[in-house]
SESEDO-107785 format. One record per residue (C-alpha): residue number from 1; residue in one letter; z, x, y. Coordinates in nm, 3 decimals. Layout:
% SESEDO-107785
<node n="NUM" res="A" pz="Z" px="X" py="Y"/>
...
This chain:
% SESEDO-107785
<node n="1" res="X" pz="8.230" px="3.581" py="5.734"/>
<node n="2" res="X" pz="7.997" px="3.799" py="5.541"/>
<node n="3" res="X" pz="7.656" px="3.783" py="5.607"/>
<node n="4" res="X" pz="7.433" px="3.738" py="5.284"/>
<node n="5" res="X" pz="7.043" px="3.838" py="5.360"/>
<node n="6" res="X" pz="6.782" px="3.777" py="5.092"/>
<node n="7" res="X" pz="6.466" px="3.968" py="5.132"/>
<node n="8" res="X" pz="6.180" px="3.720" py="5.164"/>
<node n="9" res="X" pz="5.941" px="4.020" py="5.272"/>
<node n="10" res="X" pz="5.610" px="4.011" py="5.072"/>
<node n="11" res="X" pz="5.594" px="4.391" py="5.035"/>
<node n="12" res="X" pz="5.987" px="4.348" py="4.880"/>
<node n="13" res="X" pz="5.868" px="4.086" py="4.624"/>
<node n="14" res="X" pz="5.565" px="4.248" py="4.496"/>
<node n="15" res="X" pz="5.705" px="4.568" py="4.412"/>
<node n="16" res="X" pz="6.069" px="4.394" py="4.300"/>
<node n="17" res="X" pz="5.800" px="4.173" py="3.997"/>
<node n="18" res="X" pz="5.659" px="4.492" py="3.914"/>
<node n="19" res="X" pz="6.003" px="4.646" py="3.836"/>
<node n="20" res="X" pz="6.073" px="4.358" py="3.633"/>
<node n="21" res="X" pz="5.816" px="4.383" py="3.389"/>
<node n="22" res="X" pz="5.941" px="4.613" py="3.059"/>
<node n="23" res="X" pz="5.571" px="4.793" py="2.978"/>
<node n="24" res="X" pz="5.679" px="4.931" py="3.422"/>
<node n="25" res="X" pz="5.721" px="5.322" py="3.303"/>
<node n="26" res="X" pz="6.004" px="5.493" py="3.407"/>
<node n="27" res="X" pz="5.857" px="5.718" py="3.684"/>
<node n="28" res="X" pz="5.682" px="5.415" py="3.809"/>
<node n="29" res="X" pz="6.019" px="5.244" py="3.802"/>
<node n="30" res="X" pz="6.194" px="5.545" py="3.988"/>
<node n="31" res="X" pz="5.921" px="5.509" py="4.214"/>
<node n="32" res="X" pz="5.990" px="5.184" py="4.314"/>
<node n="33" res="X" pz="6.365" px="5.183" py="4.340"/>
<node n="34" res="X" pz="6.337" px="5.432" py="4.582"/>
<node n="35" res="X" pz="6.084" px="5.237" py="4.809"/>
<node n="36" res="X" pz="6.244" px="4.906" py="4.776"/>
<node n="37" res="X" pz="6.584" px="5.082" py="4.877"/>
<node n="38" res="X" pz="6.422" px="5.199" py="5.196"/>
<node n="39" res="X" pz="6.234" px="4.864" py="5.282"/>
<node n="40" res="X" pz="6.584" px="4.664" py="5.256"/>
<node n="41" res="X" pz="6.743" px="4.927" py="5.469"/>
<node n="42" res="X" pz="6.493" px="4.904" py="5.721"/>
<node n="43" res="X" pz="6.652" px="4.514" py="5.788"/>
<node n="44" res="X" pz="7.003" px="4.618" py="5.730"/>
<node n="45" res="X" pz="6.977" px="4.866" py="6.045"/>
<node n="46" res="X" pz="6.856" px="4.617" py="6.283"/>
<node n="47" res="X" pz="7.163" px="4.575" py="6.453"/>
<node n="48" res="X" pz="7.254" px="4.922" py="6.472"/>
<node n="49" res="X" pz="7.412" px="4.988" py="6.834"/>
<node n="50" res="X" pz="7.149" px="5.218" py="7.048"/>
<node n="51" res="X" pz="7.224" px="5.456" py="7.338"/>
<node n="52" res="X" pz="6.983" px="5.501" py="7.627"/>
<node n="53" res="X" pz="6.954" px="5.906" py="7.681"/>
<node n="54" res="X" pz="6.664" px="6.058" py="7.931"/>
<node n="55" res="X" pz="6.411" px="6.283" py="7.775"/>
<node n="56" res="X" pz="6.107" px="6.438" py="7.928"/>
<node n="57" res="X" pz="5.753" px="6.379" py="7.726"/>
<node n="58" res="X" pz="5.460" px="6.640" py="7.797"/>
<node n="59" res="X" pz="5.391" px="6.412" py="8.091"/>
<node n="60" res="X" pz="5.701" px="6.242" py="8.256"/>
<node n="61" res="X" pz="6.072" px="6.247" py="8.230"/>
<node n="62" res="X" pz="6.142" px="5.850" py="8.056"/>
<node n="63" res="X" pz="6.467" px="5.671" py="7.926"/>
<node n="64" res="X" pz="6.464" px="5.691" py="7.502"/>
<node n="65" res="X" pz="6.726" px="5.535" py="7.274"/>
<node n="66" res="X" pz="6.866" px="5.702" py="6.996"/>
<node n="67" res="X" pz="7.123" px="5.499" py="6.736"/>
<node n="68" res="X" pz="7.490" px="5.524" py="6.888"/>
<node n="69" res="X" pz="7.777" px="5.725" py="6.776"/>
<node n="70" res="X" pz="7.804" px="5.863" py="6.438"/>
<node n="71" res="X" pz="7.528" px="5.875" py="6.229"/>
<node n="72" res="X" pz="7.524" px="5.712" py="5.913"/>
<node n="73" res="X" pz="7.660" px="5.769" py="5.572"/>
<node n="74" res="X" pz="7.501" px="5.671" py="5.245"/>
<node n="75" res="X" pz="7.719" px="5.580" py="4.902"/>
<node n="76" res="X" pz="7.542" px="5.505" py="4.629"/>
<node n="77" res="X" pz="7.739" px="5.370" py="4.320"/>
<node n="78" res="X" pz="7.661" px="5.640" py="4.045"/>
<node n="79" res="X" pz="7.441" px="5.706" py="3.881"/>
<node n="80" res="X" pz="7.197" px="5.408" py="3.912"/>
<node n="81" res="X" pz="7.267" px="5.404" py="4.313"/>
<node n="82" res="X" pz="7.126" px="5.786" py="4.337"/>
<node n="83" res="X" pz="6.759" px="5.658" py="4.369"/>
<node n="84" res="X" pz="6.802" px="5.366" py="4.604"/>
<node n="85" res="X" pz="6.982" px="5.684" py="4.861"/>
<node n="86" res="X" pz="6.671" px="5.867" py="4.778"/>
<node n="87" res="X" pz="6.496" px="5.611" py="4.931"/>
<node n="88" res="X" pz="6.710" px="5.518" py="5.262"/>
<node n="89" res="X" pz="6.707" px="5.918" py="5.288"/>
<node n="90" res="X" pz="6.321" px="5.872" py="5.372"/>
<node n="91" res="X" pz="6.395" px="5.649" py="5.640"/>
<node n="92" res="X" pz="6.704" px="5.824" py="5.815"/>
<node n="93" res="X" pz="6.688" px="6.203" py="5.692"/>
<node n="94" res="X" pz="6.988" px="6.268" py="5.875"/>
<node n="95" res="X" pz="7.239" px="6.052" py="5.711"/>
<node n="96" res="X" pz="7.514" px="6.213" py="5.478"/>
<node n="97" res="X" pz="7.602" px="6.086" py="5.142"/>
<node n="98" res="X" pz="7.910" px="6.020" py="4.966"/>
<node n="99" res="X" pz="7.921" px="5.927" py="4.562"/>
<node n="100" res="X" pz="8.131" px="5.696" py="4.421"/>
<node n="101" res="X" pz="8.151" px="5.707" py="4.042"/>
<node n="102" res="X" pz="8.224" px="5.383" py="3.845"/>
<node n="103" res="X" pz="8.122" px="5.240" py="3.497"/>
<node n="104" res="X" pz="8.172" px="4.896" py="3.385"/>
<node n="105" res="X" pz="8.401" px="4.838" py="3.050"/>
<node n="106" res="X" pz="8.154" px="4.670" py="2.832"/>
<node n="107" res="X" pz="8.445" px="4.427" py="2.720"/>
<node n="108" res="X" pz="8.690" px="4.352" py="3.001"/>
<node n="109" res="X" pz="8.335" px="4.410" py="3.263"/>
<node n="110" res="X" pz="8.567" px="4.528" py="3.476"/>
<node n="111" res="X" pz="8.498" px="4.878" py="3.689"/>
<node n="112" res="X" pz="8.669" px="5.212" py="3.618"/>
<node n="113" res="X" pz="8.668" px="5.474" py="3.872"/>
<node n="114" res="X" pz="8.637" px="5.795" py="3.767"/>
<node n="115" res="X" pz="8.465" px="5.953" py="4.074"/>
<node n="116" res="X" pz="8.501" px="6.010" py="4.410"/>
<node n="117" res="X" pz="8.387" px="6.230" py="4.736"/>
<node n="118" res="X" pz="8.290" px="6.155" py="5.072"/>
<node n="119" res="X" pz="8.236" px="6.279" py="5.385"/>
<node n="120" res="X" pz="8.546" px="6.403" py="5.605"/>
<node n="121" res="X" pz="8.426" px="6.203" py="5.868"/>
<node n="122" res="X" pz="8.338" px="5.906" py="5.678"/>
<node n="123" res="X" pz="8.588" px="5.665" py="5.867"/>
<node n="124" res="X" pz="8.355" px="5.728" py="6.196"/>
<node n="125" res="X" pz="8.041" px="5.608" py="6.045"/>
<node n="126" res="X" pz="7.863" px="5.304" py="5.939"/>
<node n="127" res="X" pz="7.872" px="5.260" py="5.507"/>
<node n="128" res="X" pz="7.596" px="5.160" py="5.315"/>
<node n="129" res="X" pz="7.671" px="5.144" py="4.980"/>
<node n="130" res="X" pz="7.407" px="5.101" py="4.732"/>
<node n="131" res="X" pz="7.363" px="4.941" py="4.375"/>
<node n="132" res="X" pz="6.987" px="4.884" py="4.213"/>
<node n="133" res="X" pz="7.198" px="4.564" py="4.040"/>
<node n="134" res="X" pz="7.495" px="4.293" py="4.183"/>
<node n="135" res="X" pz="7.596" px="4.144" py="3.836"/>
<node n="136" res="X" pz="7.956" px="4.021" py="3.825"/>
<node n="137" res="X" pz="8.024" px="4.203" py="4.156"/>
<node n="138" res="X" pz="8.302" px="4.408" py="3.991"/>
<node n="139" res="X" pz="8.140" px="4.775" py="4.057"/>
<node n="140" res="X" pz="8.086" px="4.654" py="4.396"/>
<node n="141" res="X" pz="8.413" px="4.499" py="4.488"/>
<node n="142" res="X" pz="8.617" px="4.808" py="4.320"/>
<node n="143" res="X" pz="8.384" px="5.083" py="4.527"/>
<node n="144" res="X" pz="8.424" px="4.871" py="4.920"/>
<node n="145" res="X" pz="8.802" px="4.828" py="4.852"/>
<node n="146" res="X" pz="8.800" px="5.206" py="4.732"/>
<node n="147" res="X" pz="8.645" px="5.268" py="5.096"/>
<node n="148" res="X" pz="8.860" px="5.003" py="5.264"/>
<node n="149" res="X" pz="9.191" px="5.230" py="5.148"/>
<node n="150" res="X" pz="9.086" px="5.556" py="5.272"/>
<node n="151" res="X" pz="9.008" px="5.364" py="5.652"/>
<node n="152" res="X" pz="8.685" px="5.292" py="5.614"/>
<node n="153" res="X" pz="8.594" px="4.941" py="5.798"/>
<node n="154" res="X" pz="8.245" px="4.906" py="5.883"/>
<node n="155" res="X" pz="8.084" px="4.860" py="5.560"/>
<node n="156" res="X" pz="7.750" px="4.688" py="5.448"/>
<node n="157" res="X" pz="7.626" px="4.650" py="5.069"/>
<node n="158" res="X" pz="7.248" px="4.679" py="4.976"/>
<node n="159" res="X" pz="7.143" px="4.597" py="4.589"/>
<node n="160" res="X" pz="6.758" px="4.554" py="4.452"/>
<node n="161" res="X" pz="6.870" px="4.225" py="4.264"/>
<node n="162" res="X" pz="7.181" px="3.982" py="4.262"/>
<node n="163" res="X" pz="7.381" px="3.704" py="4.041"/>
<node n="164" res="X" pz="7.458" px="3.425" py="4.228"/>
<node n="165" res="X" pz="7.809" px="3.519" py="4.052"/>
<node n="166" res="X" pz="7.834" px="3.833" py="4.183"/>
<node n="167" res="X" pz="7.711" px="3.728" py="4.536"/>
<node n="168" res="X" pz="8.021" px="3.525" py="4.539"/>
<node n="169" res="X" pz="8.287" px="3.748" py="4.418"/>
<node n="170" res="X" pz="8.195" px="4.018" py="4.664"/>
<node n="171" res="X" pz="8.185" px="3.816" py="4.968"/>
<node n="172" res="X" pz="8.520" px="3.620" py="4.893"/>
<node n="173" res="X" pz="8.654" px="3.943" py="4.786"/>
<node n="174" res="X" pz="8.501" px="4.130" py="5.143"/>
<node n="175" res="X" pz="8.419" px="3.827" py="5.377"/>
<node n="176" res="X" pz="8.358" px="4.157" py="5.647"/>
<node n="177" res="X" pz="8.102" px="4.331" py="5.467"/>
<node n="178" res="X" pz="7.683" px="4.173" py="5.528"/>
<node n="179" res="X" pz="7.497" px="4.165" py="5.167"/>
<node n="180" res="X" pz="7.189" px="4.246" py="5.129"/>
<node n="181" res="X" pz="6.954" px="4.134" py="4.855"/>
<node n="182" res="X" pz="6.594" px="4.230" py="4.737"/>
<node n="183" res="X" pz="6.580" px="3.934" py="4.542"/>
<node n="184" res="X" pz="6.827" px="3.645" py="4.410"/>
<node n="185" res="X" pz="6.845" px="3.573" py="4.069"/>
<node n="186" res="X" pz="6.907" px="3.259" py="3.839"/>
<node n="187" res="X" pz="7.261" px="3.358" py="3.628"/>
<node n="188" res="X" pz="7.427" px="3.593" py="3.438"/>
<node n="189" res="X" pz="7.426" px="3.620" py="3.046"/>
<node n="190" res="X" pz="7.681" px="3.623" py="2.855"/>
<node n="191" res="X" pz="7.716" px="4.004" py="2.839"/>
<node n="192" res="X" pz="7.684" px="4.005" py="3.240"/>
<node n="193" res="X" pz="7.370" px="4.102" py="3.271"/>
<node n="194" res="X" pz="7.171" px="3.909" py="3.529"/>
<node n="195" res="X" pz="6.857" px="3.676" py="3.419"/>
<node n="196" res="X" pz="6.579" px="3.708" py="3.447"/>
<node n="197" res="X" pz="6.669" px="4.009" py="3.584"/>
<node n="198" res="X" pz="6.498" px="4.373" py="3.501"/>
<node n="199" res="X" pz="6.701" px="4.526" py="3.229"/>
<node n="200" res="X" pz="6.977" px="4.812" py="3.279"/>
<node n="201" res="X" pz="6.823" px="4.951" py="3.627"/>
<node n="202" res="X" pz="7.058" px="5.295" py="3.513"/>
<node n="203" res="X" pz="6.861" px="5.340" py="3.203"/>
<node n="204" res="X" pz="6.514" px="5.245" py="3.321"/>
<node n="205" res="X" pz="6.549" px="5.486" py="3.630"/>
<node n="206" res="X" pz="6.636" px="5.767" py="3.379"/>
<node n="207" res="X" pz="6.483" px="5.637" py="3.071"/>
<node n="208" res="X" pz="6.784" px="5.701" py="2.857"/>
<node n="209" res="X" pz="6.944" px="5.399" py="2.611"/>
């Protein structure tokens, strides 16, 4: 069963209430996608498998441990995911990226791909695919079964904010793949945009309409 984590850091909530508010500018808002990105995925690599390897500091030969296997791979959702792998780039420089292009159909809200390209080696590494918003969950659901058909199994979703709706479609839809969430919100609206919410995270991060 999927594992659904809701960030209950202090840091994570502060900056999450300042995205919210609509006089937040838009480099301000870039800002804090991009730091809110890399405090989630901070928790979401706890359990990352580590490997004991001997290295010699300017004093002694010691045992170190460096994160096992493959590195890890990045895919943000385009284009509103490009700033939350900005972020987790801070945190683990040496990560690829792969971009998965989807928009949602403003009347059936269902995804269309229309993008795709990943790393040859993607099937070796540990996914983290990334979404500033988890509204109906289609976008989501589309991009992990996208992965899940090209081989790719170990899979983990991070998003800013969430509808309880779209919590549930993705983890009935992927009970294999852990959640997590900056912050948990009420509903969605009837044009499936989640209340309260912080607008359309695509359009504040770029400050188009």
């Amino acid at each position: 069963m999927s594992k659904v984590i809701i960030m209950d850091h202090p840091l994570i909530q502060h900056k999450i209430g300042i995205m919210r508010r609509k006089t937040t500018s838009t480099k301000e808002f870039r800002d804090l996608v991009s730091e809110v990105a890399m405090l989630i995925c901070y928790e979401a690599t706890r359990e990352l498998p580590l490997a004991d390897i001997e290295i010699e500091t300017p004093l002694v030969k010691t045992i170190a441990h460096e994160i096992a296997g493959k590195k890890l791979c990045i895919v943000p959702i385009l284009r509103a995911g490009l700033h939350m792998a900005d972020g987790i780039l801070n945190l683990i420089p040496n990560a690829k990226v792969g971009h998965i292009g989807l928009y949602r159909n403003e009347e059936t809200l269902e995804p269309v791909e229309y993008f795709c390209k990943l790393p040859v080696d993607a099937d070796e590494r540990e996914i983290f695919v990334v979404d500033p918003m988890l509204a109906t969950g289609g976008s989501a659901s589309a991009a992990i079964t996208l992965l899940k058909n090209k081989g790719i199994s170990k899979i983990h979703f991070l998003c800013l904010i969430a509808a309880p709706e779209g919590v549930k479609r993705l983890t009935e839809l992927h009970p294999d793949v852990d959640v997590y969430i900056g912050a948990l919100d009420e509903r969605l609206n009837e044009h499936g945009y989640i209340l309260p919410g912080l607008g359309d995270a695509g359009d504040r991060i770029y400050g188009t309409k």
